[in-house]
C-alpha positions as CSV (number, residue, x, y, z in Angstrom):
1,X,0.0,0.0,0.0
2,X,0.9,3.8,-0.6
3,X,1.6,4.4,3.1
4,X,3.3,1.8,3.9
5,X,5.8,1.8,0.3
6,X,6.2,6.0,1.2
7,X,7.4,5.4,4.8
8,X,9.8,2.9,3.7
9,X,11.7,5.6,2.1
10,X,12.8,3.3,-0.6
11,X,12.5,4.3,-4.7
12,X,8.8,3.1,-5.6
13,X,8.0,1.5,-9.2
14,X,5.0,1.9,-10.2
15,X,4.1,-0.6,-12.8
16,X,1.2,-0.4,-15.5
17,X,-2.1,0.1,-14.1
18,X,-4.4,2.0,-12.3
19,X,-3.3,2.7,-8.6
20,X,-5.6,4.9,-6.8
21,X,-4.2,7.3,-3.9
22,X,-6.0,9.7,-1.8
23,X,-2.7,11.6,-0.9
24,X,0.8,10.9,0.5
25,X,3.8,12.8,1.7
26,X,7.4,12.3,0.7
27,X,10.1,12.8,3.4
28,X,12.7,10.8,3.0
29,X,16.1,12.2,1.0
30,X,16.6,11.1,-2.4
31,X,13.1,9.1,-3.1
32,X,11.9,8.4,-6.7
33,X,8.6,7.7,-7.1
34,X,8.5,6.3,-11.5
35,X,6.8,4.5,-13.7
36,X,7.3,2.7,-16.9
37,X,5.3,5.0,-19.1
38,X,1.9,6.7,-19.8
39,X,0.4,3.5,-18.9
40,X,1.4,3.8,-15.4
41,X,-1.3,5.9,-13.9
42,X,-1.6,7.0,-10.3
43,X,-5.1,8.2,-10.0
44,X,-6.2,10.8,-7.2
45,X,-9.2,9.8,-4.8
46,X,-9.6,13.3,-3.1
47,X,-9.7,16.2,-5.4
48,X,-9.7,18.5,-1.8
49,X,-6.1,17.5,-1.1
50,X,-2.7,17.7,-2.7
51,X,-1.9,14.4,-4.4
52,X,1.8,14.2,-3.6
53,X,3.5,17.0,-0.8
54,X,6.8,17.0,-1.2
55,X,9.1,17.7,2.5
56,X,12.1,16.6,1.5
57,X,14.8,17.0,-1.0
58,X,16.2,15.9,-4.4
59,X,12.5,14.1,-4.4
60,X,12.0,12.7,-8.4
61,X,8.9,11.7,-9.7
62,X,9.9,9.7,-13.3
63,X,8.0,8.7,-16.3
64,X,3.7,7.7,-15.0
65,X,0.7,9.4,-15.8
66,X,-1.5,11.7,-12.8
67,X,-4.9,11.8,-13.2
68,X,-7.3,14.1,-11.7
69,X,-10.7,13.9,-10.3
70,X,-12.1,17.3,-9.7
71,X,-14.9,18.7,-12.1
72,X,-15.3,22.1,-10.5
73,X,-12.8,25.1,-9.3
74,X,-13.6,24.4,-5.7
75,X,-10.3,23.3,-4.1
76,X,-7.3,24.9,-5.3
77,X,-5.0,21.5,-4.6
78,X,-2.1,20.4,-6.6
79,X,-0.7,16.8,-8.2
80,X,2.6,17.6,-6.7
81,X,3.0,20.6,-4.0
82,X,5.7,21.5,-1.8
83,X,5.5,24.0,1.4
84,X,6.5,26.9,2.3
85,X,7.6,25.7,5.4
86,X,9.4,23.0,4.9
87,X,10.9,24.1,1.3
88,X,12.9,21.2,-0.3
89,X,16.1,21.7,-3.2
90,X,16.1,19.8,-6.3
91,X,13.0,18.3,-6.8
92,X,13.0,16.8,-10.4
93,X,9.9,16.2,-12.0
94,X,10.4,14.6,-15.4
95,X,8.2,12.6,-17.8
96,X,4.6,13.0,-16.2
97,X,1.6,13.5,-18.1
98,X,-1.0,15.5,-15.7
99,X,-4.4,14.7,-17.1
100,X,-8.1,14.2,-15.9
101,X,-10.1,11.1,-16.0
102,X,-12.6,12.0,-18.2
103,X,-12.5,15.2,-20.5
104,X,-14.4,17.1,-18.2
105,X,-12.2,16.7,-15.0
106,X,-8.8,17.1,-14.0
107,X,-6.2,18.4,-11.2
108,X,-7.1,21.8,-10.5
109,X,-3.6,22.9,-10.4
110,X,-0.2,20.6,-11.5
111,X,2.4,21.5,-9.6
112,X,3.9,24.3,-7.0
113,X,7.0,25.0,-6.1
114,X,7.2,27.0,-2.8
115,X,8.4,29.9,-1.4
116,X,12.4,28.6,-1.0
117,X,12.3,25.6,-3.4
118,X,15.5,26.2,-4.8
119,X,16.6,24.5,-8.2
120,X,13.7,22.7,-9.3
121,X,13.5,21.2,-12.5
122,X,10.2,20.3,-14.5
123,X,10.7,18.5,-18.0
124,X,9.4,16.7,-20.6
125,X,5.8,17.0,-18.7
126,X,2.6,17.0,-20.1
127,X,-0.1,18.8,-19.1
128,X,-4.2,19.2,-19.8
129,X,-7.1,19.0,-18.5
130,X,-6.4,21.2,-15.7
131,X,-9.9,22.8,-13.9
132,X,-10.6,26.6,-13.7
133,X,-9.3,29.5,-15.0
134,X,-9.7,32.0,-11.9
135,X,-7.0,32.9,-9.6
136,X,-5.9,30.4,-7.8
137,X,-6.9,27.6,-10.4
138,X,-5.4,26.4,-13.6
139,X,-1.9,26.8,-13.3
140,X,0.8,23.7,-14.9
141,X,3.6,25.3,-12.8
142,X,3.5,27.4,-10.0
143,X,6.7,28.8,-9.1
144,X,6.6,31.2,-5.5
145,X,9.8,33.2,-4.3
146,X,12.2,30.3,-4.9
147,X,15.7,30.6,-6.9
148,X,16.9,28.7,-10.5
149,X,13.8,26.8,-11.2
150,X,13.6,25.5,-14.7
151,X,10.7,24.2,-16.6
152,X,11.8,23.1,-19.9
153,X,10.8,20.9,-22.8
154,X,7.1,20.7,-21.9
155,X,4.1,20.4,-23.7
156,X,0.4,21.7,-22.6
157,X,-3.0,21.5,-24.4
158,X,-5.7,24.0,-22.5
159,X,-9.5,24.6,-23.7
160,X,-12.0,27.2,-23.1
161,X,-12.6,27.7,-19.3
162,X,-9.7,24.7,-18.6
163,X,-6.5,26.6,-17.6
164,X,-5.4,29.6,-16.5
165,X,-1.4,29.9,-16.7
166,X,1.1,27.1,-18.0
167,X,3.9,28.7,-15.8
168,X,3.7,31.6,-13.5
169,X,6.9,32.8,-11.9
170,X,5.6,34.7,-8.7
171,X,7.0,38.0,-7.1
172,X,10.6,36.8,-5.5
173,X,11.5,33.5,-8.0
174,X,14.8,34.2,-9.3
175,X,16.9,33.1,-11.8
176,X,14.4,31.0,-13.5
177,X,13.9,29.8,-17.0
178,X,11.5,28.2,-19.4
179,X,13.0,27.1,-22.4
180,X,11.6,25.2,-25.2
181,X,8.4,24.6,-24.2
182,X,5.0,24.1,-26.7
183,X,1.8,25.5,-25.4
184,X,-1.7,25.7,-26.6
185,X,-4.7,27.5,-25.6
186,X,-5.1,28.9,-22.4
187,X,-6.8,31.5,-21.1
188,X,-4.4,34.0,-19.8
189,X,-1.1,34.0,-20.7
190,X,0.8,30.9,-21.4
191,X,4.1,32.2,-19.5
192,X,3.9,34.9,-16.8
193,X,6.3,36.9,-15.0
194,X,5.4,39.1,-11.7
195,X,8.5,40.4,-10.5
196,X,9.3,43.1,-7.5
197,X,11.4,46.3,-8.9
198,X,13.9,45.3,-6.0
199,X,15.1,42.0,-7.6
């Protein structure tokens, strides 16, 4: 079971198949949570909490499918979330496909990195089907005052009223990039900067 594979600290494989989780939190060092493909599909079970939270570092999440639940803006949650107070380095999410499972529901947001979530990379993602388009909804990547993050190589398909941002750099992220990335849609813009004029 989730809890039990997560508290073992080990690297988890998750094979093909559907493997429903309500939520779990990763602190051990190090742990890689992958998959062998699309095909490999952890599915959420509680659209009001954050699939994966993410307290420790140089956490990697490999090559598996995420698919969301939610059908309404209600719960502004995440597939993978870290915390401001308990910021992690070098979390490397690479390979995943963030989806829904059915075309009208999805993850109401992808993924955040936090306020002091230094050097995070997110590549070769997919993302779609994401719920919302208000503040607080529809964002792929969430980036809050955190240093070198680097979302690159991604692709993102959004639809009317599905999607707000594909990456938003908050006020205070630093030295970020997003490079080589292919968006569609959307309902603000696909890439957004909000800087402070004392950076």
């Amino acid at each position: 079971n989730w809890a039990t594979a997560i508290a073992s600290g080990r690297d988890i494989f998750v094979p093909a198949g559907v493997w429903p989780l309500s939520s779990a939190t990763v602190t051990f060092d190090g742990q890689r949570i992958f998959g062998e493909g699309p095909r490999s599909r952890i599915v959420s079970t509680n659209p009001a909490v954050n699939l994966f939270e993410v307290r420790a570092d140089n956490a990697r999440f490999e090559n598996l499918t995420m698919v969301g639940i939610a059908t309404a803006a209600t719960d502004s949650r995440f597939a993978i979330h870290t915390v401001e107070v308990a910021p992690v380095k070098n979390l490397r999410v690479i390979g995943i496909k963030f989806t829904g499972s059915t075309a009208a529901s999805g993850f109401a947001n992808a993924i955040k990195i936090d306020t002091g979530s230094d050097d995070a990379l997110v590549q070769y993602c997919h993302f779609e089907r994401l719920v919302g388009e208000d503040s607080g909804f529809g964002y792929s990547v969430l980036v809050g005052n955190a240093n070198r993050a680097n979302v690159s190589f991604n692709t993102g398909i959004y639809t009317s009223g599905r999607g707000r941002h594909f990456v938003y750099f908050s006020g205070g992220a630093s030295y970020c990039k997003a490079v080589f990335n292919e968006f569609s849609g959307g309902n603000k813009d696909a890439i957004t900067i909000y800087s402070y004029n004392t950076q």
